[in-house]
C-alpha positions in Angstrom: 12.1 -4.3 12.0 15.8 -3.4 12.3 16.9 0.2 12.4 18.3 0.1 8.8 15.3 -1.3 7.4 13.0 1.8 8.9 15.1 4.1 7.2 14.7 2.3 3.8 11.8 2.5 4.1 11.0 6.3 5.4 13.4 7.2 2.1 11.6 5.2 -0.2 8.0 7.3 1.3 9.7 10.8 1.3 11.6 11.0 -1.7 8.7 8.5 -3.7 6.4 11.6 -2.4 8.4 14.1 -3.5 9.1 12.4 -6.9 5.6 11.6 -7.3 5.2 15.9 -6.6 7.4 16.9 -9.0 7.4 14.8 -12.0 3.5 15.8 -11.8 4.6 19.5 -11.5 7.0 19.2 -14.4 4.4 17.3 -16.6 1.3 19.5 -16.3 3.4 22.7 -16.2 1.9 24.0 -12.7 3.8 25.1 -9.7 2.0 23.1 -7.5 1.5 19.5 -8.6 -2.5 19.9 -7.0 -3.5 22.7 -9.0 -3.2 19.7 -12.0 -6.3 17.1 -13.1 -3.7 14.7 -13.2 -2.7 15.0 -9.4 -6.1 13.8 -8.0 -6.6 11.1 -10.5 -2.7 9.6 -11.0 -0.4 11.0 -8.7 -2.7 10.9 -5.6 -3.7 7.4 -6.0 -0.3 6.1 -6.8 0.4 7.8 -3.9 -1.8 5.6 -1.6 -0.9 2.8 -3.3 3.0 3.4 -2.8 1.9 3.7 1.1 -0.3 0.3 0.6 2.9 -1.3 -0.4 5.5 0.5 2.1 2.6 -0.8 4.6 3.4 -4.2 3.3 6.7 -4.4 2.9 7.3 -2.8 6.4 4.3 -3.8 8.7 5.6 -2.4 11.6 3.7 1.4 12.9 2.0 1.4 9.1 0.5 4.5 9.4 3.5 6.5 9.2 4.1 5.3 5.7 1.0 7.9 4.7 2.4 10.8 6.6 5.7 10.2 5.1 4.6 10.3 1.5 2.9 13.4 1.6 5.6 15.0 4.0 7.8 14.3 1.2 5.0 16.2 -1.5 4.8 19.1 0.8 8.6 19.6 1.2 9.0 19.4 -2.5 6.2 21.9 -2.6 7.9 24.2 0.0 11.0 23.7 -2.0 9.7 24.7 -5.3 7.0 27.6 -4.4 7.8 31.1 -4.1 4.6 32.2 -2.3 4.0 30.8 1.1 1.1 33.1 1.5 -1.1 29.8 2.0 1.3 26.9 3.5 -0.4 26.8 7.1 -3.5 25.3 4.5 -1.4 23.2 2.3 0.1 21.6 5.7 -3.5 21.4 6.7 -4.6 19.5 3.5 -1.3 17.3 3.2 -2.3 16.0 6.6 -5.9 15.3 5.5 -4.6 13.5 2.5 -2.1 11.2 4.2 -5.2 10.0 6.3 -6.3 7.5 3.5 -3.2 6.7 2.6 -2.2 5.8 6.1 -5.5 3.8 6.3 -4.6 1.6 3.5 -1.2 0.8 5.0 -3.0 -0.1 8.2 -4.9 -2.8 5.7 -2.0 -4.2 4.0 0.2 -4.3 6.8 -2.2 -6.3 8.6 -2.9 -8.9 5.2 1.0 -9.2 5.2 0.8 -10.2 9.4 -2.2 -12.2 9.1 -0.8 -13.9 6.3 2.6 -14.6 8.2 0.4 -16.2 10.5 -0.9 -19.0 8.8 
C-alpha cells in the first residue's frame, strides 16, 4: 500500500470517528456522544463496521483502522468537553472499544487477501 493511500485511509478512520462522535453528540443533545442510548446501539456499531470496511479496503496492518476510529471519537471528545476530570478513563475505555473494532478489520482484511488469492 503506497504512502498516499495510508493516509486516505487514516483520514477517512479519524475524521469518520470523529463525525460519527459528534453528529451523535449534536442529535441526542449530550456532551459526550456515550452518555446517549443511541451511541451503543448506532454509532458504535457503525463504527466497527466503518473499521470492517477501512480493513477491506486497505488490508495492509488492519488493526490500526480500530484504533484510529476511536482516536478520532476521543479527540472530538477532548475537543468538545470542558471537564477533563475523567479523560485518563475515557482513554482507557476508547482503547477497550477499538479492540472489536480492530478485530473485525483483522477479518475482513484477511476475506479481501484470501479472496485476492484465488
Amino acid at each position: 500500500m503506497n504512502d498516499r493511500a495510508v493516509k486516505i485511509a487514516y483520514m477517512l478512520a479519524i475524521i469518520g470517528g470523529a463525525v460519527l462522535w459528534q453528529a451523535t453528540a449534536i442529535i441526542s443533545g449530550k456532551t459526550e456522544a456515550w452518555d446517549a442510548s443511541s451511541y451503543w446501539t448506532v454509532t458504535y456499531p457503525l463504527s466497527i463496521i466503518l473499521t470492517g470496511w477501512l480493513g477491506y479496503q486497505f488490508p495492509e496492518k488492519p488493526w490500526r483502522w480500530g484504533f484510529s476510529v476511536m482516536f478520532g471519537q476521543a479527540g472530538m471528545m477532548i475537543l468538545s468537553n470542558s471537564d477533563y476530570s475523567l479523560l485518563p478513563l475515557g482513554v482507557i475505555l476508547f482503547g477497550l472499544l477499538a479492540l472489536p473494532a480492530a478485530g473485525l478489520a483483522q477479518i475482513t482484511a484477511k476475506l479481501r487477501l484470501s479472496s485476492q488469492k484465488q
